[in-house]
N, C-alpha and C positions, 0 to 999 in steps of 0.2 A: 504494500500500500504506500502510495508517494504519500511521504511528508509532510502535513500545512504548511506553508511560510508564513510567516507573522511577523510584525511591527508593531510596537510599542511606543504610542505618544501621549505624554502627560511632562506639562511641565517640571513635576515635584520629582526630585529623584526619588525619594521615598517610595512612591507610589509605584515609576518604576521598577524599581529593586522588587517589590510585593507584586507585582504583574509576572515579571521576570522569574522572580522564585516558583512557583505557583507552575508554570507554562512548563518551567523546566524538568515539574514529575510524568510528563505527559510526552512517550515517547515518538507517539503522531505528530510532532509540532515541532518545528523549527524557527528559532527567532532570527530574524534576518534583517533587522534596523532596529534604531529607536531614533528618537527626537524630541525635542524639549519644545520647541517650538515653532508656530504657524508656518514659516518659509521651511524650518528646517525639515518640519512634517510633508511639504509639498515634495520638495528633493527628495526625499525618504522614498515614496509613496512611486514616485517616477521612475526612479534606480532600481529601487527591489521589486517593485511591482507583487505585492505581496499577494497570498489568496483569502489574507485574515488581516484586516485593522484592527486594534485597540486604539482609540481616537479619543482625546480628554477634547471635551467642547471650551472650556474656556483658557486660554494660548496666547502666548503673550505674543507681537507682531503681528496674526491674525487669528480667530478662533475655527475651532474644527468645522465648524460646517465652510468655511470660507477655504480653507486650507483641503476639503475635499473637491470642492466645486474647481478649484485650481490645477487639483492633479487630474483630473479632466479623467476621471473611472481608471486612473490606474490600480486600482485594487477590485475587488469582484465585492466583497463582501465585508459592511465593517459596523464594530458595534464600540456605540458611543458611550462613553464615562466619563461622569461629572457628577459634584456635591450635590447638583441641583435637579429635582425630579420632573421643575419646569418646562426644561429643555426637554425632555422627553417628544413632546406629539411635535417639536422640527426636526427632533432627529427621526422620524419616522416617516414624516413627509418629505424627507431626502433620499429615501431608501434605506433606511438604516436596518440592520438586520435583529439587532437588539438594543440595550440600551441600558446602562449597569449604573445604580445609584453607588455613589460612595457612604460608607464603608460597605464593600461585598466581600461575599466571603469563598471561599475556595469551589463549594458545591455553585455559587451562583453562576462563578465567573464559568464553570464545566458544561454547566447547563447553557450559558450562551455560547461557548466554543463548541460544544458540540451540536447544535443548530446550525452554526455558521458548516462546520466540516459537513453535514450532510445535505444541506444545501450545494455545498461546491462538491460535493459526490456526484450530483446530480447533473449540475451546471455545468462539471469539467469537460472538456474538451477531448478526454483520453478514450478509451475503445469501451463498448459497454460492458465486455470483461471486466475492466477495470472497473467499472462504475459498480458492478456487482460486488467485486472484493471488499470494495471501500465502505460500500451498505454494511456487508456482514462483517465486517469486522469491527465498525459502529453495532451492531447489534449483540456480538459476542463479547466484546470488551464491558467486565464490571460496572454496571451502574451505566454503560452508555446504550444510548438508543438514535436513529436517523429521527426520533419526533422527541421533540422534549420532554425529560422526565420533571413531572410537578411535583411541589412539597404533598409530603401523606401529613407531617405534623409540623408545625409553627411551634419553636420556643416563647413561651410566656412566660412572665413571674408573679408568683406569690408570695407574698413577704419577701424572707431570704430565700425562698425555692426557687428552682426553673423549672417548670411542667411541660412535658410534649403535649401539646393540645393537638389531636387529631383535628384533620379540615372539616370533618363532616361534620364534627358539633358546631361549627361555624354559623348563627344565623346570617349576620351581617358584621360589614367592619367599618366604621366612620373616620374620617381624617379630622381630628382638631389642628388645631393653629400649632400644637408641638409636638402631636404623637398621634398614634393611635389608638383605639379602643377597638377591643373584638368583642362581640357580644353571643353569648350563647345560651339561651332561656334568660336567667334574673343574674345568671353570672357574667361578668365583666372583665379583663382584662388589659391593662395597659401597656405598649411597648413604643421601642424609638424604632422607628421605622418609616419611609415613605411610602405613602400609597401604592406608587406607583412600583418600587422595587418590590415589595409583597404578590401584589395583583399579577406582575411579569411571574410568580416560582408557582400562582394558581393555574389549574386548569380550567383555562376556559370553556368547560362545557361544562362545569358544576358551577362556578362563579362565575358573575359578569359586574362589571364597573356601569354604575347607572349612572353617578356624577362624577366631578372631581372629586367630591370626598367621601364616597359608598362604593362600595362590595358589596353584591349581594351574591348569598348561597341561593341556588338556582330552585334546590329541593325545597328551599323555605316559604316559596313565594304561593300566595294562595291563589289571586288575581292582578291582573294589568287592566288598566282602563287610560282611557285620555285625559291627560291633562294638562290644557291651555294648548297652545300651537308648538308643537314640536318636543311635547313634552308628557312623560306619562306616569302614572301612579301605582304603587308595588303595595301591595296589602299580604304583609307577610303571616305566618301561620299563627304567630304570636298578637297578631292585633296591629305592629307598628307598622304605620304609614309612611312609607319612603315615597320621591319623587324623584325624578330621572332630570339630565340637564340636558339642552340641546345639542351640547360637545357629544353626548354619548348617544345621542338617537341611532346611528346605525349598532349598535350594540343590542339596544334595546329590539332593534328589528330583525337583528340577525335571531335573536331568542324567537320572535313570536311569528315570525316568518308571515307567511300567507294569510295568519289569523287577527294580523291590524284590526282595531275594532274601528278604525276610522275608515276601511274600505278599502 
């Protein structure tokens, strides 16, 4: 099985090194640049022409999305990293193949590297022998799969404990202004986390993101109806009344398909 090439760009050496470490237990991956910054990431990205980015979106000279739009698709496939979860839906409407909050952690960053390799399994260029090898050997390697493996349990805490909270007790999860809340019946749970890094290690056919700051478990939900213009209401099994944001309508419609109650 060839190789990944990979690139690694983030200003912060630290951050590199932690990329770098990580990449280096993974015998399918080859690192082949780095770069600290915006120009130096273009050059990178043209020379090595890599089959995998790591791309920090904010760069000092120019930020990631400018510094990809420069290297003019010298790379097939890249997933964007940044403190900020806001950047998320431009790095998506760029093509981004993933999108990794900071701090992530070893299983996250797998989870998106191995999305990105089976994607360019697919993409590649080489004979479809090869394309086959490269599936199965994503599917026989530990823990890896050609489709994404999702969290079965979320770390919580209780007092001084950490609990594996299974997803399925999941009813919903809301974003406050510093954290999160996961709710499941009367019990509650707080963590630091962004929405958005969470909701990327769910499966989305049990969860779906109905606003910027809701999760909902898919099993929980009793009915959908309309509400207001481009906008719809979740009456979950427990009573509580969620509403959906316009950002998320296609979400909401990818769920109810054909059964719009607007027609």
């Amino acid at each position: 099985m060839r190789r990944q090439r990979v690139i690694i760009v983030d200003d912060e050496p630290a951050a590199r090194r932690y990329l770098r470490s990580l990449l280096a237990t993974r015998d399918d991956v080859e690192i082949v640049g780095e770069a600290e910054d915006g120009p130096a990431a273009v050059a990178a990205l043209v020379a090595a022409r890599p089959d995998i980015a790591f791309l920090d979106v904010q760069l000092p000279g120019m930020d990631g999305f400018a510094a990809l739009a420069a290297a003019q698709g010298a790379t097939a496939h890249v997933v964007f990293v940044s403190a900020f979860s806001e950047h998320a839906t431009h790095a998506f409407d760029v093509g981004a193949l993933d999108f990794l909050v900071k701090p992530f952690d070893r299983s996250r960053l797998f989870v998106a590297l191995d999305r990105a390799m089976a994607r360019a399994a697919i993409a590649d260029h080489a004979s479809l022998a090869e394309q086959v090898r490269m599936l199965t050997a994503l599917l026989q390697r530990p823990g890896g799969s050609p489709r994404p493996t999702f969290a079965q349990r979320i770390p919580v805490r209780r007092g001084s404990r950490v609990e594996l909270l299974p997803v399925e007790r999941i009813d919903w999860i809301e974003a406050t202004q510093k954290l999160l809340v996961v709710r499941s019946g009367t019990d509650r749970w707080e963590i630091r986390q962004s929405l958005t890094d969470l909701a990327a290690q769910l499966d989305p056919d049990r969860f779906v993101r109905i606003r910027r700051s809701a999760v909902v478990n898919v099993e929980r939900i009793r009915h959908i109806e309309p509400w207001g213009a481009g906008e719809y209401a979740f009456r979950l099994a427990d009573g509580t009344l969620l509403t959906s944001g316009r950002a998320f309508r296609h979400n909401v419609l990818r769920l109810i398909g054909s059964a719009d109650p607007r027609g």
